[in-house]
N, C-alpha and C positions, 0 to 999 in steps of 0.2 A: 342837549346839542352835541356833547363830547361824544354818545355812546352813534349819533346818528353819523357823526363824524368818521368814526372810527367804522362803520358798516361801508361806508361809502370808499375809504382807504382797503379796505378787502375787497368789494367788488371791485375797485381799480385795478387791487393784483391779480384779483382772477383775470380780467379781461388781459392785461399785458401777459400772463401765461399764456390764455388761448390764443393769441395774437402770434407770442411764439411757437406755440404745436403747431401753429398752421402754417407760419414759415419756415418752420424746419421741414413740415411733410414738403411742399411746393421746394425746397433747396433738395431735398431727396429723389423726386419726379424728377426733375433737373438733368440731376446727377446720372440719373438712373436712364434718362433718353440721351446724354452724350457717350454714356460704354455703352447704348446700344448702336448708339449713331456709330461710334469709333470703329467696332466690331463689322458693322456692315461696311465700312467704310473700306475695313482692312481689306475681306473678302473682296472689295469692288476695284482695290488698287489697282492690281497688274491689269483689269482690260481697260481701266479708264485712262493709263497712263498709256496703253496701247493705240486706245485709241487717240489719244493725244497725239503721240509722235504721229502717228499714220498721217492727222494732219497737216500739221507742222515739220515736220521733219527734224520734232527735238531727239539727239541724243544720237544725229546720225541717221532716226532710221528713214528709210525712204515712204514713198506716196506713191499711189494706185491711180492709175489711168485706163480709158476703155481702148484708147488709140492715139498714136504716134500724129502729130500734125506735119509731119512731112518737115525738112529742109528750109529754114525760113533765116538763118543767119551761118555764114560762112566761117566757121571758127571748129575746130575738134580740139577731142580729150582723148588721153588715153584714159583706158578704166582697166583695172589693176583687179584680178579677182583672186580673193584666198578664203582655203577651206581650212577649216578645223572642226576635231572631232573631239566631244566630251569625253572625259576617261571613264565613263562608265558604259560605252556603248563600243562595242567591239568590230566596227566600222574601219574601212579606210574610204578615204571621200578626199576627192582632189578634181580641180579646173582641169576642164578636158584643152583650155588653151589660158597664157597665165596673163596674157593681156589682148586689148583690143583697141583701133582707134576710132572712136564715137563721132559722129559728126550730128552737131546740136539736131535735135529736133525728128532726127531719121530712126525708126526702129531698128534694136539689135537684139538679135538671139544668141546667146553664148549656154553651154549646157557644163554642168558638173557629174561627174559619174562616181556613185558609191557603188561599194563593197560590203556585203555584212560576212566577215570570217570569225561569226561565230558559228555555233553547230546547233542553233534553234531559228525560228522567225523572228523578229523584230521589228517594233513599231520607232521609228524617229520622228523626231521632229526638226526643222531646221529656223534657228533665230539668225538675225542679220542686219549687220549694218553697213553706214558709210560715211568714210572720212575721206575727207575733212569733211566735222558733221553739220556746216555753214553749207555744205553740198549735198543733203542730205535732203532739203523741200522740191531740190529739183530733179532729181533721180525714180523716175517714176514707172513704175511696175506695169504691164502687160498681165504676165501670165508668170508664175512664181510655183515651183514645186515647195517654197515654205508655206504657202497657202491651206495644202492640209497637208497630214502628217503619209508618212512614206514606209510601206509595208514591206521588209525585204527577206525572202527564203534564205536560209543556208547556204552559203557559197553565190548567191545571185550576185549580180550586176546588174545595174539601170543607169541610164543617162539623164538625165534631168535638166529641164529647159528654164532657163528667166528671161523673159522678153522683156525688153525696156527700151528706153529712148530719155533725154535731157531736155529738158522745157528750157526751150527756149526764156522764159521769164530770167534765165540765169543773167544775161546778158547786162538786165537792168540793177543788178545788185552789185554794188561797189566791192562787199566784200568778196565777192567771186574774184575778184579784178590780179589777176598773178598768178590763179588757178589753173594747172594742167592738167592733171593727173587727180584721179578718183575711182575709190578703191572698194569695190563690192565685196563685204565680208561674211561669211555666212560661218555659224555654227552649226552642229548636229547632235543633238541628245537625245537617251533614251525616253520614251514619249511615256506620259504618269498611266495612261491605260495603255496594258498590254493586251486585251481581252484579244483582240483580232490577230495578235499573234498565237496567242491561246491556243483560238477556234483553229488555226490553221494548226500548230503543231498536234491537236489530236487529232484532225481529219484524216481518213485514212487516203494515204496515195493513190491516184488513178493511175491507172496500168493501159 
């Protein structure tokens, strides 16, 4: 009986070993599908927080619309627009007007005009927000030169348009309530592909 005993205590420990291999492999699988998860996660950050705010209007930034509803509450804002340009992009960029007054609901066009005084082409891109950024869900986009990125020759100038208007929904939101003034921010950075500046500075000039 003792030696049957003592067989029966080893197959035990066998089995609580294999019991362990195989929850070590399955805690390693695990492991191994959250640094994948994480990894893709990283990669996925910036456009799903993008497109969050786009949403919402976290963090300031504004929301896209196809058309203005027209005039439907008597109340205006001024809106305040400022340019800045990244230090690595050899750009001057400034509001062709440095404020406007908005009347909820009504489309408005204001345009910004860069400079590129470098001595090559260059591709930008423009990022942008708006504070107070509680005023940010209501601030809604038409047509937006940050939309794509903005190709500019040596010594060029362009103007550049953002059509917007104020949804009216502001009106029901308390925390609007002492609100005047809303400030349309835009940055400008050099853009991570330059290739179409590339192609343009090897093409040969037409004459």
């Amino acid at each position: 009986m003792a030696g049957s005993n003592d067989r029966t205590d080893i197959e035990q420990a066998e089995d609580r070993a294999r019991a362990t291999r195989r929850s070590n492999r399955r805690v390693a699988v695990v492991l191994g599908g959250i640094v994948v998860g994480m990894v893709g996660v990283s990669f996925a950050a910036v456009p799903l927080y993008s497109i969050f705010c786009a949403v919402t209007g976290f963090g300031g930034t504004t929301s896209r619309a196809d058309a203005a509803p027209g005039m439907t509450v008597d109340r205006k804002f001024t809106v305040r627009f400022d340019a800045n340009v990244n230090e690595g992009l050899d750009w001057e960029f400034v509001p062709a007007v440095r404020t406007a007054e908005v009347e909820m609901g009504v489309e408005t066009l204001a345009f910004f005009r860069a400079t590129n005084d470098s001595d090559k082409p260059v591709v930008g891109t423009a990022a942008f927000n708006v504070t107070p950024h509680k005023s940010g869900q209501y601030f809604m986009k038409i047509d937006c030169f940050c939309f794509t990125e903005q190709v500019l020759m040596p010594g060029q100038t362009v103007d550049m348009p953002v059509q917007f208007f104020l949804d009216p929904e502001l009106m029901k939101d308390p925390k609007m309530d002492g609100v005047t003034t809303i400030t349309l921010s835009y940055t400008f950075y050099p853009a991570e592909d330059q290739s179409k500046a590339q192609q343009l500075a090897l093409a040969p000039s037409v004459r």
